[in-house]
C-alpha positions in Angstrom: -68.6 33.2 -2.3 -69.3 29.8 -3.4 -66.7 27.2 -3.5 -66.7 24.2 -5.3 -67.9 20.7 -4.5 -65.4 18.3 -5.8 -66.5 15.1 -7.5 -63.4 12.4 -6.2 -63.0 9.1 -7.5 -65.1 6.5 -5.3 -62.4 4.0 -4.5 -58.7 3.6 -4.7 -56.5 0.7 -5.0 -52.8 1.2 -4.6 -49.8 -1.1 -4.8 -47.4 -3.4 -7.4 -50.0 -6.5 -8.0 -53.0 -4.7 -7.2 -54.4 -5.8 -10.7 -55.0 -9.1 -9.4 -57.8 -8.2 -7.6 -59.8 -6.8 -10.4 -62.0 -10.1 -10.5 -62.8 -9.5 -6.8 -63.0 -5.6 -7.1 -65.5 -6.1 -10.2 -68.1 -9.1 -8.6 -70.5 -6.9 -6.8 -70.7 -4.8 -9.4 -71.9 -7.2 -12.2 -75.5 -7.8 -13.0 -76.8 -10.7 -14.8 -76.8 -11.1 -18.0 -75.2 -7.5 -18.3 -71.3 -8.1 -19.7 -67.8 -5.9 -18.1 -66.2 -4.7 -21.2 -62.6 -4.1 -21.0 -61.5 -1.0 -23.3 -57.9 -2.1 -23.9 -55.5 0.0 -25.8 -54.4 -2.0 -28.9 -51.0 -1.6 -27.9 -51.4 -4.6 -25.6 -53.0 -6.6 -28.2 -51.5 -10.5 -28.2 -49.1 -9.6 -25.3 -49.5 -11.2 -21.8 -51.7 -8.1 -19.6 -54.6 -9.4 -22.0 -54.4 -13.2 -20.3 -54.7 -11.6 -17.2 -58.0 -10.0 -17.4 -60.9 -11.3 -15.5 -63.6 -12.5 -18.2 -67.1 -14.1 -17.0 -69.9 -14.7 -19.0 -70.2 -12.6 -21.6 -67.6 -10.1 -21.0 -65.7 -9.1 -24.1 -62.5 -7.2 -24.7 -62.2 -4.9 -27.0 -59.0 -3.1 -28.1 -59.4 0.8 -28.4 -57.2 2.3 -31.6 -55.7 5.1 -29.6 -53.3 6.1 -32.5 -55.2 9.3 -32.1 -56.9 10.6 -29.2 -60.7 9.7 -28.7 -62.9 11.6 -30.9 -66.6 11.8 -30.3 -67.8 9.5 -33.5 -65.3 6.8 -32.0 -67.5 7.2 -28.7 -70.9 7.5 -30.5 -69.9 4.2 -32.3 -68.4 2.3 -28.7 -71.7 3.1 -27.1 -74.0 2.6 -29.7 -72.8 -0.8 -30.7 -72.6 -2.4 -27.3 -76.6 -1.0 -26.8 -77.2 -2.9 -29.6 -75.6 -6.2 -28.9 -76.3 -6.4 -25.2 -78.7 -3.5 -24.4 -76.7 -2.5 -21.0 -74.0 -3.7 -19.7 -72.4 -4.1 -16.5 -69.3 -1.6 -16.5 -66.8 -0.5 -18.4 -63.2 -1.3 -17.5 -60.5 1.2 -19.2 -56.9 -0.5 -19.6 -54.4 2.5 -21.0 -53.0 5.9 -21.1 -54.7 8.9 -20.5 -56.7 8.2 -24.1 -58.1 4.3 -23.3 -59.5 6.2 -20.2 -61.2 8.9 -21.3 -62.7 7.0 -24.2 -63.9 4.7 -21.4 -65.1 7.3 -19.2 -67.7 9.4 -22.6 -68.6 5.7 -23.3 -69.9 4.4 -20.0 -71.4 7.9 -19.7 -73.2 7.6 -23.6 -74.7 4.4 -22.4 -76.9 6.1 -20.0 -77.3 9.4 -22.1 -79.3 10.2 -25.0 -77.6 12.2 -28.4 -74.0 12.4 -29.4 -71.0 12.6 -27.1 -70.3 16.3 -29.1 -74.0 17.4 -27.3 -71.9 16.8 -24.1 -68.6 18.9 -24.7 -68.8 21.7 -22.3 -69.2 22.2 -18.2 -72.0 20.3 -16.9 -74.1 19.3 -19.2 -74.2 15.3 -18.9 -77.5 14.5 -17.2 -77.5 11.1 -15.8 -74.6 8.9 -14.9 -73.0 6.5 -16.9 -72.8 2.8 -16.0 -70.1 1.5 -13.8 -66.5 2.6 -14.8 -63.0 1.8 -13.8 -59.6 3.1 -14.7 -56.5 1.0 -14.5 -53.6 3.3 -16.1 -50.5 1.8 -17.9 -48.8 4.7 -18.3 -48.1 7.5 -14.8 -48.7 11.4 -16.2 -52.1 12.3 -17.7 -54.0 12.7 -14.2 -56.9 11.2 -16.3 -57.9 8.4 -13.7 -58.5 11.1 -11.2 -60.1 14.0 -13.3 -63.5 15.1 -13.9 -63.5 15.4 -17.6 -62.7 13.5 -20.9 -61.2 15.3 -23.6 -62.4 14.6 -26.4 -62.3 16.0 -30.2 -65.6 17.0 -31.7 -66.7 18.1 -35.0 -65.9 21.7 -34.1 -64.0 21.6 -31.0 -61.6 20.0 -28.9 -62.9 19.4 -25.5 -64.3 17.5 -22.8 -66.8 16.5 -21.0 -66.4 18.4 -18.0 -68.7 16.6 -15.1 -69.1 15.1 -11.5 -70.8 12.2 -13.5 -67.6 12.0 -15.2 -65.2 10.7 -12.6 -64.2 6.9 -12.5 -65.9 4.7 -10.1 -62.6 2.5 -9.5 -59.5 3.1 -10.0 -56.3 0.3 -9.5 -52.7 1.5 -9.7 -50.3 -0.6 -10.1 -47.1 0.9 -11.3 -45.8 -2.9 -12.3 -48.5 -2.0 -15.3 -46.2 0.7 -16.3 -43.0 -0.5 -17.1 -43.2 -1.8 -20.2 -44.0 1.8 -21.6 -41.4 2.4 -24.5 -39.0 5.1 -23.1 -40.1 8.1 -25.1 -44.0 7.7 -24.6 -43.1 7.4 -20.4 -41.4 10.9 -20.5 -44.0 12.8 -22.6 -47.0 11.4 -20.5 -44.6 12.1 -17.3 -44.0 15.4 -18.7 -47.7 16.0 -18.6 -47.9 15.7 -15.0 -44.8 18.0 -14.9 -46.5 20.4 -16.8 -49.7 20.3 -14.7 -48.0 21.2 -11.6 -45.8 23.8 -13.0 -49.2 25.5 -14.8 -51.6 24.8 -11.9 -48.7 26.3 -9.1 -47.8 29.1 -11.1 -51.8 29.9 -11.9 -54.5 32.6 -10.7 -56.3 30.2 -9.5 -54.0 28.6 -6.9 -55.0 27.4 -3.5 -53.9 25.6 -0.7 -55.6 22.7 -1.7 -54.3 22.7 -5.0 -51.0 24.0 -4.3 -50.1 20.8 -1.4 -51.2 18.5 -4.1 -49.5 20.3 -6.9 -46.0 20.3 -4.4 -45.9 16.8 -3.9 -46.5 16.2 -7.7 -43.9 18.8 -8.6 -41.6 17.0 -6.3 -41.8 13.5 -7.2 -41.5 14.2 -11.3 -38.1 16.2 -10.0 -36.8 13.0 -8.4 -37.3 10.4 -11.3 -36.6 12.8 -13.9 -34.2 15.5 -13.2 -32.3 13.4 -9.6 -31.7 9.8 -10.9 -29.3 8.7 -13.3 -31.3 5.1 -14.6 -35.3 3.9 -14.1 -36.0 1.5 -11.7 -39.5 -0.3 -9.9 -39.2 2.9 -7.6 -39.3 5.4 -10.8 -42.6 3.8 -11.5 -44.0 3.5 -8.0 -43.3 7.6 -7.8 -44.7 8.6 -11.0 -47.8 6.9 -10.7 -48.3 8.5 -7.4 -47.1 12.0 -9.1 -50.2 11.3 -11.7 -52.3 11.1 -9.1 -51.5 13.9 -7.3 -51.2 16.1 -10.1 -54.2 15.1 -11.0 -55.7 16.3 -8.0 -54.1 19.4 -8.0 -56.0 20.8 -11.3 -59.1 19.3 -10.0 -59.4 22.8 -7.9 -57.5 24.8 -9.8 -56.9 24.6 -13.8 -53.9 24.2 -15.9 -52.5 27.0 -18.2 -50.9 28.1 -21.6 -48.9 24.9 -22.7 -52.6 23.1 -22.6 -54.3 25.7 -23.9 -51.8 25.9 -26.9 -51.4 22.1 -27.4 -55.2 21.5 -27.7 -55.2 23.8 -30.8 -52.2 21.6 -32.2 -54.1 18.0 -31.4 -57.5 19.2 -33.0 -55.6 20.4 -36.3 -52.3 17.9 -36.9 -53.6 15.1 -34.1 -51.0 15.7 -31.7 -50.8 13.5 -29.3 -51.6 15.3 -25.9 -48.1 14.5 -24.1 -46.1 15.4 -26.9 -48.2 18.3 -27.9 -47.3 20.0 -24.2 -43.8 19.1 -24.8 -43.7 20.4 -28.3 -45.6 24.0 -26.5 -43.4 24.0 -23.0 -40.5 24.5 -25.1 -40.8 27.7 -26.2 -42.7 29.2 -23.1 -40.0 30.9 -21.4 -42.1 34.5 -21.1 -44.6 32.6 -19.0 -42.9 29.8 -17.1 -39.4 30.7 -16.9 -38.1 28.4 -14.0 -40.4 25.8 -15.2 -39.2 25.9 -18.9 -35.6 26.0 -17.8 -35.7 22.8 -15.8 -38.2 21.5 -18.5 -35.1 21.7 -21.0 -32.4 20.2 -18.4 -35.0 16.9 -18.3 -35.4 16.6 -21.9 -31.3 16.7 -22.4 -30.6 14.2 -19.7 -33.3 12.3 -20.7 -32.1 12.2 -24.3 -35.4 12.9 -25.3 -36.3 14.4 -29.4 -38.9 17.2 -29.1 -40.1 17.5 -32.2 -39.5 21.1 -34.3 -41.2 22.9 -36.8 -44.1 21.4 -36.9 -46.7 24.0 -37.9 -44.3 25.0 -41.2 -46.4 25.6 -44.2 -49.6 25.8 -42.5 -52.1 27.8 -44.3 -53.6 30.9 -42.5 -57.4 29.3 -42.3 -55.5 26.4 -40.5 -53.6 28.8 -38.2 -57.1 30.3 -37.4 -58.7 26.9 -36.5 -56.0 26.3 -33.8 -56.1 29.8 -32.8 -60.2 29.5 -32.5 -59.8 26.0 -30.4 -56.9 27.2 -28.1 -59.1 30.6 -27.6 -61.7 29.1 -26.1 -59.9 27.3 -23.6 -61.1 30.5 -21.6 -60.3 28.9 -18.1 -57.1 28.2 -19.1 -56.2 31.2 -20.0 -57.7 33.0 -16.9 -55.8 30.8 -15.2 -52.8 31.2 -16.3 -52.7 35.2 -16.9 -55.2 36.7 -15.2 -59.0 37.8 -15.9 -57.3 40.4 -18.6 -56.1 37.7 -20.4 -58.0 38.7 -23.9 -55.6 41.9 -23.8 -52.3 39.9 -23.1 -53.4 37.0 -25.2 -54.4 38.7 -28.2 -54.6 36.4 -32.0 -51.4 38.0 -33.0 -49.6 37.0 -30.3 -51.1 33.3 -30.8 -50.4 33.1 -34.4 -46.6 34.0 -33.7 -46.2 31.4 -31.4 -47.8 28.6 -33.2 -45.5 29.7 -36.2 -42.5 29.0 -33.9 -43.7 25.6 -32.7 
C-alpha cells in the first residue's frame, strides 16, 4: 500500500499583530525589478488594512471582485495581464476569504504554467510551480490557506486544482484580521470548517492523522459557536486555529455529501461556498444525523437565516448540470458512503434532494 506524501505549507506565522511583519517576511523573497502583488478582496477597498500593506518599488495592489467565487477566465486574465506589464513578478500575496486565496494561489501557479487555468482542473496535472505565494486570511473557516487545491469554476466544471505545487508558501494568521467580518459571513465560513470535520470524521477515509486534526477542529467550532453566549478576541483566536486544523484534517482524508452537493449549487446559481454547505447541511439528517442536529442548534442561537427554496422553478436541464457537477465529485462521495456509493447515490436520489434545498 502506498500512502500519501503530503504537500504542507512551508512556513507559519501565528499570533494577533503578526501582519506587521509581512514587510520583513516578504524581503528575501523579492527579486529586482520583479513587483509583490497584493490580491486584496474588494471588500477592503478604502478601509484602513489597505494602508497597512508593505508596498516597494513597483508593487501594486489590486482588489479581487470576489462577489462570486474565482472562475478560471478571472485567473486567465490576473495572470496574463501581470505577464504582460511586468513579465514576472516577485510573489503573489492573497488578503481574503477562502476566494482572494484560491484566486491567488491558480494565479501565482498560471504565471509559471502555460494554457488556461481550466487545462489544470483535476489531480495533478500542474507541472511547474508557481511564483512565490502567501496567504493571509480575514475570515477563520475555509481551510484554504492550508489546502492543496483551489476551487475554481471552469467552463464545464466546478473544481480545483488539486496539487503539491498548489500549497501556499507563507501563510500569517492573525485573528485581529478577522474581526471586522460582518456577523453572517463569519458563521457560514465558520460553518465550513464545522462541516469539514463533521464530513472528514464521519468519512471512509478517516485516519488517525486526520481524525486528531479533525477532533481538535470539531472541538474549538463547538466552543465559539454552540458554548459562548457573545464574540470576543478569544472567538477569533480559536476559529482561526479551528481553520487550520480543519484544514489539515481533509488534507488526508476528504470531505463528504454537503460539498459534494453545494458544488453543484455554486457552479449553477453562484452559491457562495459557505452558504452553499449551510444551505445542503440542513437537510442531511440521513447522513449526518448528530452533526445536522447540533448544526441546527448553532444556526438558532446564532440567529442565523439559511436560505430556503432556492432551487424552485429550476428547469430539468439545470437540475442535470448540478447533478452532472456534484457527480463527479467522485472522492467525495467515496468518502462519504463507501466505494458502492453509485448504488446509494443514484440521480434520482440527487434530484430529490436538490428539489428540497
Amino acid at each position: 500500500m502506498s500512502f500519501r506524501n503530503f504537500k504542507m505549507v512551508d512556513y507559519v506565522v501565528f499570533g494577533r499583530g503578526a501582519f506587521n511583519q509581512l514587510d520583513e517576511i516578504l524581503a528575501p523573497r523579492r527579486k529586482a525589478d520583479a513587483p509583490m502583488i497584493f490580491l486584496v478582496d474588494h471588500f477592503f477597498e478604502g478601509k484602513p488594512l489597505v494602508n497597512r500593506i508593505p508596498l516597494r518599488g513597483k508593487d501594486k495592489i489590486i482588489f479581487a471582485d470576489v462577489t462570486y467565487e474565482p472562475k478560471t477566465t478571472q485567473v486567465d486574465a490576473l495572470a496574463n495581464s501581470l505577464k504582460e506589464s511586468f513579465g514576472t513578478v516577485s510573489g503573489i500575496i492573497g488578503i481574503g476569504g477562502g476566494s482572494t486565496m484560491d484566486l491567488a494561489k491558480a494565479v501565482s501557479l498560471m504565471m509559471n504554467n502555460p494554457g488556461s487555468s481550466a487545462d489544470y482542473q483535476g489531480w495533478d496535472l500542474v507541472k511547474f510551480p508557481g511564483v512565490y505565494k502567501a496567504g493571509i486570511p480575514t475570515l477563520s473557516g475555509t481551510g484554504a490557506e492550508v489546502s492543496r487545491t483551489t476551487v475554481l469554476t471552469g467552463p464545464t466544471r466546478k473544481l480545483g486544482m488539486n496539487s503539491d505545487f498548489t500549497p501556499f508558501d507563507q501563510i500569517v494568521l492573525d485573528p485581529e484580521l478577522t474581526k471586522y467580518a460582518p456577523v453572517n459571513q463569519r458563521f457560514y465560513t465558520g460553518m465550513d470548517c464545522y462541516i469539514h470535520c463533521i464530513e472528514s470524521l464521519e468519512g471512509t477515509y478517516l485516519n488517525e492523522f486526520s481524525k486528531s486534526y479533525g477532533e481538535k477542529a470539531l472541538e474549538l467550532c463547538q466552543k465559539v459557536f454552540v458554548a459562548k453566549d457573545h464574540w470576543d478576541d478569544e472567538s477569533d483566536d480559536q476559529l482561526m486555529m479551528a481553520s487550520y486544523a480543519g484544514g489539515m484534517s481533509i488534507a488526508y482524508s476528504q470531505v463528504g455529501v454537503a460539498h459534494a452537493v453545494s458544488y453543484g449549487l455554486s457552479y449553477l446559481l453562484g452559491t457562495k461556498h459557505g452558504i452553499g454547505n449551510c444551505i445542503v447541511m440542513n437537510h442531511l439528517e440521513e447522513y449526518y444525523p448528530a452533526g445536522v442536529k447540533e448544526f441546527k442548534y448553532m444556526v438558532e442561537k446564532n440567529k442565523i437565516d439559511i436560505p430556503q427554496g432556492i432551487c424552485k422553478g429550476l428547469t430539468d436541464e439545470q437540475f442535470d448540470t448540478m447533478i452532472n457537477v456534484s457527480i463527479g465529485m467522485k472522492p467525495l462521495w467515496e468518502n462519504a458512503l463507501g466505494k458502492d456509493w453509485e448504488k446509494i447515490m443514484t440521480r434520482e436520489k440527487l434530484r430529490a434532494l436538490y428539489e428540497r434545498l
